[in-house]
Each structure stands twice: as C-alpha cells, then as structure tokens.
N, C-alpha and C positions, 0 to 999 in steps of 0.2 A: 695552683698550690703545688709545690714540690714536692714529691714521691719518692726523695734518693733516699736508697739505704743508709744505715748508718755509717756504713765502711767507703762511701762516696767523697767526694769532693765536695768542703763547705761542709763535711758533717759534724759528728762530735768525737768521731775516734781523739783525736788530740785533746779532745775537751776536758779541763778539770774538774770533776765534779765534789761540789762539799765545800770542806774549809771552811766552812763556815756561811761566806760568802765572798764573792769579787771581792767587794770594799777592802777586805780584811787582806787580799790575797795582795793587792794594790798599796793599799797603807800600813801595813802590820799589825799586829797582836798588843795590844796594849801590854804593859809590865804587870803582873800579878799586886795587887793589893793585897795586905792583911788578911785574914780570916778574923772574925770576931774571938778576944781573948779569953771571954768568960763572961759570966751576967753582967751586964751593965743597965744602968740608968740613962733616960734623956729623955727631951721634951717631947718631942716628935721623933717617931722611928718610922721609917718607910721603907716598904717589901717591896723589893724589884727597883734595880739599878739599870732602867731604860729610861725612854722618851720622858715617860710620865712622874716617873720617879726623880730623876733627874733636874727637871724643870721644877716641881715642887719643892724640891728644897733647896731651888733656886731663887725662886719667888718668895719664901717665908724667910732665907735668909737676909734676905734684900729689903725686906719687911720688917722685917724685929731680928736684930743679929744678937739679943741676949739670949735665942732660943736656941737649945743643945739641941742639936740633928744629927741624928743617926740612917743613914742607909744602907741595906742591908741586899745581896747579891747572891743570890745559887752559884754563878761560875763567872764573868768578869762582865763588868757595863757595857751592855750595849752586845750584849750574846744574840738577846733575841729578835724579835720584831725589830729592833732601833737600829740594827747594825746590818740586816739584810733588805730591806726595803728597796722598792724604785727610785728612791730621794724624791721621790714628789711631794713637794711643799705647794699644799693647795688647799682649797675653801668646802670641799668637801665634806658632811658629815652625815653618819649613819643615825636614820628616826625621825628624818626632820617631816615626812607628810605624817608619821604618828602624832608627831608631837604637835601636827597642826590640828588632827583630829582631836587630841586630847586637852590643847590649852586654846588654841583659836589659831586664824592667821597670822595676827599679828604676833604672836608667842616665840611662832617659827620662824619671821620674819626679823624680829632680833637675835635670835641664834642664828641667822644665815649670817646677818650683819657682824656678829660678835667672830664668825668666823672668816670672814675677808679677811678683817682688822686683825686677825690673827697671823697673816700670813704676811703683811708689813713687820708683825713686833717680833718676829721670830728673827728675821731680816734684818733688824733695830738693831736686836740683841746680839748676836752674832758677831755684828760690826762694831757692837762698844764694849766686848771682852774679847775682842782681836781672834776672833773662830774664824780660821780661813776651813770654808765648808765646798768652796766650789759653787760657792749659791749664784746663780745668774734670775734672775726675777723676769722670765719670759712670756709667764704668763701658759694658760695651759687650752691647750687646742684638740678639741672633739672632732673625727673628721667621720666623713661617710663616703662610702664608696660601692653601695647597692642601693634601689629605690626602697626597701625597706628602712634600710639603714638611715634614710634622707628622711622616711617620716619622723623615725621614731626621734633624729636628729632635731628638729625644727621643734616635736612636741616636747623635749628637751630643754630648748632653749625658752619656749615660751614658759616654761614650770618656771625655771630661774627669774625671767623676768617678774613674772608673778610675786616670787618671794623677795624683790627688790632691788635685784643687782642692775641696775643701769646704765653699767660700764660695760656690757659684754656686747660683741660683734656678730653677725654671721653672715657666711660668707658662701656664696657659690662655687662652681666648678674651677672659673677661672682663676680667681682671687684667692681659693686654697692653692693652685696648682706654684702660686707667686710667691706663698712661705714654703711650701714642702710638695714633694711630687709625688705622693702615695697612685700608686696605679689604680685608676676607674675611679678618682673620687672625685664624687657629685657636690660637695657642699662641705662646709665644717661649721664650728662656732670658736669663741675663743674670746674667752675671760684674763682679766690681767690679774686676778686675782689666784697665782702661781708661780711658783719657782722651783728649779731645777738645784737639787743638793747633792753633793756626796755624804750619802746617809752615817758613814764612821766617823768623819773627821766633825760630825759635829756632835755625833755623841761624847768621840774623843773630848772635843772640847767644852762641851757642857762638863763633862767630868772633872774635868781640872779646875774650871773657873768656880765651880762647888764646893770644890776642895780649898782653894783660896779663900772663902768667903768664910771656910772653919769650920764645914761640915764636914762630917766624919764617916769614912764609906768603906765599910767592910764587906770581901769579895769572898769565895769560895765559903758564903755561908749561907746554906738552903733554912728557909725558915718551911719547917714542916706544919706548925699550927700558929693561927692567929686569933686571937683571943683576949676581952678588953683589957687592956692597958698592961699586955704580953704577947711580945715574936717571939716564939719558942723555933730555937735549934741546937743543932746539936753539941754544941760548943757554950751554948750559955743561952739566960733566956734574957732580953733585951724590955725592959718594964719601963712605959712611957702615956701621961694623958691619953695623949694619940699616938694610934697606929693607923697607917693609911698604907691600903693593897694596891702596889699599881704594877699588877704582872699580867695584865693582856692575857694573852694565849698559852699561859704557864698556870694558869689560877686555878686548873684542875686539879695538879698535883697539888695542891695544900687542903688538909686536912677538913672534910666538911663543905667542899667546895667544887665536886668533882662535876657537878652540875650546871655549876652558876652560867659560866659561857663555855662553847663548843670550842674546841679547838680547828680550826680549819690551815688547810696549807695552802700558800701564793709560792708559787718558782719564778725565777728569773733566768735568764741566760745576758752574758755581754758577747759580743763581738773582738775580732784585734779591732787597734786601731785602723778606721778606714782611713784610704788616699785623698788626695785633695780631688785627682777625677772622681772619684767616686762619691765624697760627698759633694759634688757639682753634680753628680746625676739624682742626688736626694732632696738637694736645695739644703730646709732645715737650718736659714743664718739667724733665725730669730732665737734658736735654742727653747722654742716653749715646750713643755713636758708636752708628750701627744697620748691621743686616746683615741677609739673609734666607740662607733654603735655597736658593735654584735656583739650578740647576748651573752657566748664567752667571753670576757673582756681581756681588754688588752691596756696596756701601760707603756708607756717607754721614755727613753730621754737620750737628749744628746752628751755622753757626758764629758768633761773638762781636758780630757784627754783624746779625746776625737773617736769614741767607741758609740756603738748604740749597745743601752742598756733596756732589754725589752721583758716583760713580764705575764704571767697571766696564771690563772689556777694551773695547782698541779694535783697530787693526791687530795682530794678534798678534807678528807678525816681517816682518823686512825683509829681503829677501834678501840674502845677505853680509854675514849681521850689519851692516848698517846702521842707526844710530838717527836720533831725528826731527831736523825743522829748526825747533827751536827753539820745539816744543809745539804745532806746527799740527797738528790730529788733523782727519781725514775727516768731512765734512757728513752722511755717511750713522750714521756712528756718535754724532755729536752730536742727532741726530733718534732718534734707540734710545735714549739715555741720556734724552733728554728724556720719552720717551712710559713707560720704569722710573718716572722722577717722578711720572708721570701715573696710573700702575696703582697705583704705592702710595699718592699721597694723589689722588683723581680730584678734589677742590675746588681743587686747586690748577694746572687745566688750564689755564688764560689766564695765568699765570705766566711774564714773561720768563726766559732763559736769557740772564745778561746776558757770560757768560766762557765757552770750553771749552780744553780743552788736552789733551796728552800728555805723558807720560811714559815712560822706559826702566827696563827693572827684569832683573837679572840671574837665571836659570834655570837651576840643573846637571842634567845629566841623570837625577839619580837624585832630584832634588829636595830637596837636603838641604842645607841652610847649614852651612857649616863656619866654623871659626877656626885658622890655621894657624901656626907659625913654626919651620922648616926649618933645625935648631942647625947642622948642615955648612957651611949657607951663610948664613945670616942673613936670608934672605929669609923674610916673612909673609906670611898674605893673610888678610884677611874677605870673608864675602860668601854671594851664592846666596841671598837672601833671600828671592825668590822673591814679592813685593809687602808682604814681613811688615818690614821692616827700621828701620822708625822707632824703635821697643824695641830689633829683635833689633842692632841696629849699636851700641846702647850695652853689652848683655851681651858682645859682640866684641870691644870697644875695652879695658873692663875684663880680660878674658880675655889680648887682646893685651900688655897691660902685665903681666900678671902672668908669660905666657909670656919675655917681655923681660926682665923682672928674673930671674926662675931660671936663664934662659942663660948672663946676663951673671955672676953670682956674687952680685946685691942680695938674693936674697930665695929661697928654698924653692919646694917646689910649692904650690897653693893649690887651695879646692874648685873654683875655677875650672876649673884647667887639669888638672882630672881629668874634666869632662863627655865626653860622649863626642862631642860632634859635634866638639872638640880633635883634629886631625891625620888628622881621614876624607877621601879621594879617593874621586873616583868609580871 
C-alpha cells in the first residue's frame, strides 16, 4: 500500500475537493427551478427530489395521470445521495437476513428476486425516456485478494445462492485475472444482475421525464415539518391525502425526525482519464462495477469516459446528525481511497486523483430498508438504504405507488406490497 505524502506524485494536491461531486463537475449544475409560490393543494406531495422521490412520482404518474404531484426540494434534485453515488446499479439490499429471520426464507427470497428484476427495469426505463445515463449492464464483480478475503468470498457467494440467484459465477485466480488484474487476487464472484451508471445524468433525467409527465417540482424549498396531509415550509404549506418522505440521509433535519435514521458518510475519489497502456495493464473490458471482501469496503467503476471511479467510508457520522458542506470530504481520507487504488492496481501509482467528494447516506438501527404508507394518516416513507439505494429507491418508488393506489381504492394489493420489508419499524 502506498505511503506517499500528500505533496507526492499521484497525490491529491491538484485534486478538487467538494463541488458537490465528479458527476456534477463533469455534467453541470442543473438550471434552478421555482421555489414553491405559497400554500398549494395537490394529491400527492413528496419530500426529497432524489432517487426515490423521483421515481415515485414517476410511477404514480404513469399510473393514474389525473393525480396532481407535487415535489418538493431543500436545494436542487439530485443534491444528495442521487447525485454523488458510485453509479452502481445493483441487486443489493439492506435487511434482507432480518427480514429472513422476521418473515421466513422464502419472504427474503422474493425481495432478492424483486430486487434483480429491479435492476433490468431501471435499464427498461432509461431506454424508453431516451436518459442517456452511461449505463453499461456488466454486471457486478466481488474479488478477493487475501486467504481471508477468499473465505469470507465463497461464504458470500454461497448466502446469495441460497436466496436464489442462479445466474451468478465464481471464479478463481486465473479466471478473475482474465476480466481484471487486481494484484494477489485469489478468486472473485460475479452476478449479472448490475450495471455501471453515471449517477447525475440520470437523475438529470429522471427529472425532466417527471416533468413532462405534468408533475410539478419545486426546488430551493426545505420542508421543515411533515405532518398528515401537510409539507410545511417556509414559503407556503403544501396540503395533500398523501405526503410521502423520501430524503434518505436528510431525514434528520425535519422536524421530529432527528432520530429516525443516522446519517453516515461514503467518499469517493475519480481519477484523470487513464491511457490505453494503462488500462491494458488493468484489463477491466467487461466494465462490471467491482468490489472486494475487506471489511472496509470498497466500490468502484469503470466510467464512460475511461476514469476509475472508486469509493469507500469516509467520515462516518457527524455529530448531531450533521451532513456535509456540500461534498468536501477529509484530505486524510482522500489519501486512503487513493493508496485502495494503488493496492489494487499498483501500475497505476503515478495516477492523478483528479475529483474527491462526499456523500450522506441514511442508516436505521436495525439496518434494514423499508417502504412504508401509514393508511390512518397518509403519511409514506422510503429509505434506510443504507449506501444500496441507486436499485433499491426504484423497487420503493414502485412499491410506493402500488401502496397509494390500494389505499386510495385504484387498485388491489400487488406482489409488491406483500414483501416484507412493506410496513417494518425498527
């Protein structure tokens, strides 16, 4: 593992930190939308103009387009968690041995399922509202490169099979060295059920195809309390059946709420673009998002522009549930993420780190992501994602909708709103 100072060669002196993130630094700043004009009325209102926010009232648009949708924003879509991520689009979800304890195997065994199938429709979707997202569907590769890392790899692999996936691989020494060349690695696995995205252009795009559909999305407006069937801010309060909270790792800051989930941070760093020798000394033609075993975790991807984008905790929490200022992440922690690069491709030590940043990502105590809608009072919520949420905020949003229509009288129950992570507290 690399040991250079910051002021070395391949370090981060030149490195931009903040901005928000890469993505943004790469794609730009969306335009400002509206702020809310005053009290309004509508059917549905939803708090947080990210992944989950987003996608639900994309779904109940596309559902019933007589319903008035309102979505409501602190500072512009896709600020938070949706716009800083790894772009990994994967099958991932937080809870699922809870939820095996709590409803049975099979309980879990359809929420695995429900979440594959998630990671094809996101893919669907994308492709039939013309979102160029960068998505490459490569599928997503666990490697290991110590003998612990091989067991804990293999008992890995055998959980998943367990919960049903029958499409995934694993591979040994040689056979990982054939997709990617991570140094000393013993083995990997690798499910197809994953894809590589650039995380902005599809919030980008989620947002406009929402907007097209005649949903109405007001931006620099913080909804300070949520309460039934009122978003109170400071501009007007917004009075609607349902309100549905879908702000992840923001949910502290609203009123009564300071509890509910932790706020925790993920940082990322990118790289310039590498050379073509250089990615010949990586391999990496498969493009599948990678990940290893050790217990720090690690993320990364190849992304569309020939950078590696690599990830992993940074500040864990802030005291008082406090989130960042606006993606500056710690010089100490951008030096860690950098010298992970360096362990797993060591040719690529002289390598700028030309971006780093952070992120907030929501944590329930029991670690389990739920989907909620509370018929007494009309209040939803998604979330708890727990850094899985890129997939798991589209299986929510569908789920959301399906919960919405049964309440309201549109429609029955659905396999959806029978998984079990539907109506869990901690």
């Amino acid at each position: 593992m690399s040991s250079k100072p910051a002021s070395s060669a391949g370090s981060t002196a030149a490195t931009v930190n903040g901005g928000i993130s890469f993505w943004y630094a790469q794609d730009g700043l969306p335009g400002p939308r509206e702020p809310l004009p005053g009290d309004a009325s509508a059917d549905v209102v939803i708090v947080g103009g990210g992944y989950t926010g987003l996608w639900t009232a994309y779904y109940l648009k596309k559902a019933a387009p007589f319903l008035r949708i309102t979505v409501l924003e602190q500072k512009f879509c896709g600020y938070g968690a949706s716009g800083r991520n790894g772009g990994w689009l994967y099958n991932g979800i937080a809870g699922r041995d809870r939820y095996a304890k709590l409803h049975g195997h099979d309980a879990a065994v359809r929420l695995q399922q429900a979440m594959n199938e998630t990671v094809g429709e996101v893919v669907r979707v994308a492709a039939e509202e013309g979102v160029a997202a960068d998505i490459h569907q490569g599928g997503v590769l666990e490697v290991a490169y110590t003998p612990a890392q091989l067991a804990r790899l293999k008992d890995f692999h055998a959980t998943e099979l367990f919960y049903g996936e029958k499409d995934r691989e694993l591979y040994g020494a040689r056979e990982t060295a054939e997709r990617i060349r991570v140094a000393d690695a013993v083995g990997s696995a690798w499910t197809p059920h994953g894809a590589r995205l650039h995380p902005v252009k599809l919030v980008k795009g989620l947002a406009a195809a929402v907007e097209a559909l005649g949903v109405t999305i007001h931006e620099q407006t913080p909804v300070t309390e949520i309460r039934p069937k009122h978003a109170v801010t400071p501009y007007g309060t917004v009075r609607a059946p349902y309100v549905l909270r879908c702000t992840e790792g923001f949910t502290a800051s609203l009123k009564g709420q300071r509890r509910t989930w932790l706020p925790m941070n993920s940082s990322m760093i990118a790289t310039e673009p590498l050379t073509a020798a250089q990615w010949e000394s990586v391999g990496w033609e498969g493009r599948e998002t990678l990940g290893d075993m050790a217990h720090a975790y690690m993320y990364a991807q190849r992304t569309a522009d020939g950078r590696i984008a690599l990830g992993g905790r940074g500040v864990p929490y802030r005291f008082g549930s406090r989130t960042d200022n606006d993606g500056r992440t710690q010089p100490a922690t951008v030096e860690a993420l950098r010298e992970i690069l360096v362990r797993l491709f060591p040719s690529l030590a002289g390598v700028r780190v030309e971006h780093a940043w952070s992120g907030v990502l929501g944590v329930p105590r029991d670690w389990c992501a739920t989907v909620t809608l509370d018929r007494s009072t009309g209040l939803g919520w998604a979330g708890g994602y727990v850094g899985s949420g890129v997939a798991t905020a589209n299986l929510a949003a569908r789920t959301l909708r399906d919960l919405v229509q049964y309440d309201s009288g549109q429609a029955g129950p659905t396999d959806l709103t029978a998984l079990p992570w539907v109506g869990h507290r901690v």
